[in-house]
C-alpha positions in Angstrom: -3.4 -9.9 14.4 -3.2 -7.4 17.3 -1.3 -4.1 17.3 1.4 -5.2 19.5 2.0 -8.1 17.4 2.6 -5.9 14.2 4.6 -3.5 16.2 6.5 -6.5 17.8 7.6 -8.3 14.4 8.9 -5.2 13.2 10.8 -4.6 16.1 12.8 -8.1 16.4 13.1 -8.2 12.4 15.3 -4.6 12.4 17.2 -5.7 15.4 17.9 -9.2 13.6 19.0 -7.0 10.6 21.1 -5.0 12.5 22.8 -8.0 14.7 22.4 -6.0 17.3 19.9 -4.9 20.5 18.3 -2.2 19.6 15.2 -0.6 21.2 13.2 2.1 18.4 12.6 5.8 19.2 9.6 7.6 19.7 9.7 8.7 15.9 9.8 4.8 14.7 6.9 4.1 16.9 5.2 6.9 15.3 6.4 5.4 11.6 5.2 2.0 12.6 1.5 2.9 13.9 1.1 5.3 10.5 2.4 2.2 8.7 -0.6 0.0 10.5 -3.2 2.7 10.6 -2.8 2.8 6.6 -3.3 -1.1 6.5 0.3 -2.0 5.5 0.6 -5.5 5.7 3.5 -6.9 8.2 5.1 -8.8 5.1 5.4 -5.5 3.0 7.0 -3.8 6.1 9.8 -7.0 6.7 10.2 -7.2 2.8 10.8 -3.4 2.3 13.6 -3.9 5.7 15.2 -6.4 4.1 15.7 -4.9 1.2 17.4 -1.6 2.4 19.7 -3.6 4.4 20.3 -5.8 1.7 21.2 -2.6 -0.8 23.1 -1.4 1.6 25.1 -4.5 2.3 26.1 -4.6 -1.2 26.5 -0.9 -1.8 30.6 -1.0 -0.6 29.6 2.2 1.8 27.7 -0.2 4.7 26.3 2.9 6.3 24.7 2.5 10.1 21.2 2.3 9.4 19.9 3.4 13.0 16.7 4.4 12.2 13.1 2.6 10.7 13.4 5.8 8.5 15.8 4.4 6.2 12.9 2.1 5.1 10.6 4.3 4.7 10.6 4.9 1.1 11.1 0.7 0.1 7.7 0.5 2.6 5.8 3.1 0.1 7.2 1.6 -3.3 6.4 -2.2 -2.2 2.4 -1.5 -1.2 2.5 0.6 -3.8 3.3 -2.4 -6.1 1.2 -5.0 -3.5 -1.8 -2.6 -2.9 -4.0 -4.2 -5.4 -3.9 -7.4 -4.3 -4.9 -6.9 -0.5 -7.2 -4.0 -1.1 -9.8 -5.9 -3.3 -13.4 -6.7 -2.2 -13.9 -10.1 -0.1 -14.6 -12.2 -2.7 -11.3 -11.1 -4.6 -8.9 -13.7 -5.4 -5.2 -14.0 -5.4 -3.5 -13.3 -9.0 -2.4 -17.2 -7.9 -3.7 -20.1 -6.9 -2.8 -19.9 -2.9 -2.8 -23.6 -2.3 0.9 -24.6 -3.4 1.9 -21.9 -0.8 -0.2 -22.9 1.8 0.8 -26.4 1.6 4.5 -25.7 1.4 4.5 -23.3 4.5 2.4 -26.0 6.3 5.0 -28.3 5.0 7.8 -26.5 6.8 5.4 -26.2 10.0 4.6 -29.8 10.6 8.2 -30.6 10.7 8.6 -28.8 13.6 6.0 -30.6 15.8 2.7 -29.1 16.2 0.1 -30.9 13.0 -2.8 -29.2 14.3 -0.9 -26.0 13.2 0.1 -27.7 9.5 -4.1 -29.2 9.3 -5.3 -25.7 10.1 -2.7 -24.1 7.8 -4.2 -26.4 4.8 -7.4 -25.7 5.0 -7.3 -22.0 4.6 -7.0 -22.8 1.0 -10.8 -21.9 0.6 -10.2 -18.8 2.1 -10.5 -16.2 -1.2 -9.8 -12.9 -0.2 -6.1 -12.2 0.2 -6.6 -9.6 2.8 -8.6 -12.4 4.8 -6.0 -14.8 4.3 -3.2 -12.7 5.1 -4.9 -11.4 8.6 -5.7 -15.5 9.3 -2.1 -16.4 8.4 -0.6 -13.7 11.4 -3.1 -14.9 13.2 -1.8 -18.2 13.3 1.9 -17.7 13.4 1.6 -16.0 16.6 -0.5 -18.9 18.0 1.9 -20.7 16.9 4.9 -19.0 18.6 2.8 -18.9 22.0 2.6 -22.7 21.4 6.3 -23.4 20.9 7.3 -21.0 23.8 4.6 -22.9 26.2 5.5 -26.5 24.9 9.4 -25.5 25.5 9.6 -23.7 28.7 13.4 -24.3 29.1 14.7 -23.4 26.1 12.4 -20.3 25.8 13.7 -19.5 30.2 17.3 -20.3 28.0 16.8 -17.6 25.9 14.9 -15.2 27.9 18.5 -15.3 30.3 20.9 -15.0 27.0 18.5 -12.0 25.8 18.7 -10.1 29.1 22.7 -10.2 29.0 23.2 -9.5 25.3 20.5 -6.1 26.4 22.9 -5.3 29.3 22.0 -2.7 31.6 18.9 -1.7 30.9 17.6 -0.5 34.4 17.4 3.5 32.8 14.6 1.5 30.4 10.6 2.5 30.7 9.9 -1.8 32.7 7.4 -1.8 29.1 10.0 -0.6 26.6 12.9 -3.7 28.2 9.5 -6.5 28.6 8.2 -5.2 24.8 12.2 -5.4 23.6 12.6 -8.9 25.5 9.5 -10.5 24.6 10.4 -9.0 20.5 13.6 -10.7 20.7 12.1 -14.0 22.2 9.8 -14.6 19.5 12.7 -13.8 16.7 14.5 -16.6 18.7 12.0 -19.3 19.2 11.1 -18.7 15.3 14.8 -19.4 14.3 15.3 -22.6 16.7 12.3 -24.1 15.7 12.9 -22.9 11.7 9.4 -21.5 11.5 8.7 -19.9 8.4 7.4 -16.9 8.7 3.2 -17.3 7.6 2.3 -14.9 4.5 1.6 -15.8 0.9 4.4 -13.3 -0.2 7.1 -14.9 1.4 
């Protein structure tokens, strides 16, 4: 999974928390890259998110979380808990049996269109290593979102218009910040009309 992926997923997932447009400062950037440099896996980063706006959804004080920040801490105490499991040798294997998993998220994929996706999804069960595993799964959900967007040009031109006006003016935006925010909210998009799951064993 490349860099801007990670950076990408973590993006669209606080906006989507947030219900709002949101572009990330200079000091999230900085949190996200130290995040990836120290081999945090994408699921432990959208798990610890959802958990500090979930807290703080049913806290009563509903405070404005405006910054990646506030997840900072729920980020250190989930790979803390996870580390184990990705940072084992190659021929480590999963406390569980990954192949009930693999089959249900390639379950949830062939109902959206594209088998090949579902086969190649299955046969990862011999994969071993859950670092491995995890890496091939990104891997393959952003395929897969490049595929939808491609196979659906309309719906994903659709989108690309509705995600421009809910961003307003944005002409005071760095072109790369407003085409990295666009293309972030695209893929959150095209995930949710096509009910893609997102690809991790710890889902």
């Amino acid at each position: 999974m490349a860099s801007d992926d990670y950076f990408l997923e973590i993006e669209s997932h606080f906006a989507m928390r947030r219900n709002t447009p949101f572009i990330l400062s200079a000091k999230d950037w900085a949190l996200m890259q130290r995040w990836r440099d120290e081999g945090i896996p994408l699921p432990v980063v959208i798990e610890a998110i959802d958990s500090v706006f979930e807290k703080n959804e049913s806290s009563g004080r509903r405070k404005v979380i405006s910054s990646l920040s506030y997840c900072r801490h729920a980020v250190k105490e989930i790979w803390d808990e996870r580390r184990e499991l990705f940072a084992g040798a190659a021929e480590g294997t999963p406390e569980t049996d990954p192949s009930s998993i693999l089959e249900a998220l390639a379950a949830r994929v062939e109902a959206a269109g594209p088998a090949d996706f579902a086969a190649r999804l299955r046969a990862l069960e011999r994969e071993r290593s859950v670092p491995k595993l995890e890496a091939r799964l990104m891997d393959l959900e952003r395929e897969l979102i490049d595929a939808l967007i491609a196979a659906a040009p309309e719906e994903a031109d659709r989108m690309r218009r509705e995600i421009a006006a809910s961003l307003g003016d944005t002409s005071k935006l760095d072109p790369k910040v407003r085409a990295r925010t666009e293309e972030a909210n695209l893929r959150r998009k095209i995930r949710e009309h096509f009910a893609i799951p997102r690809l991790t064993l710890f889902g």
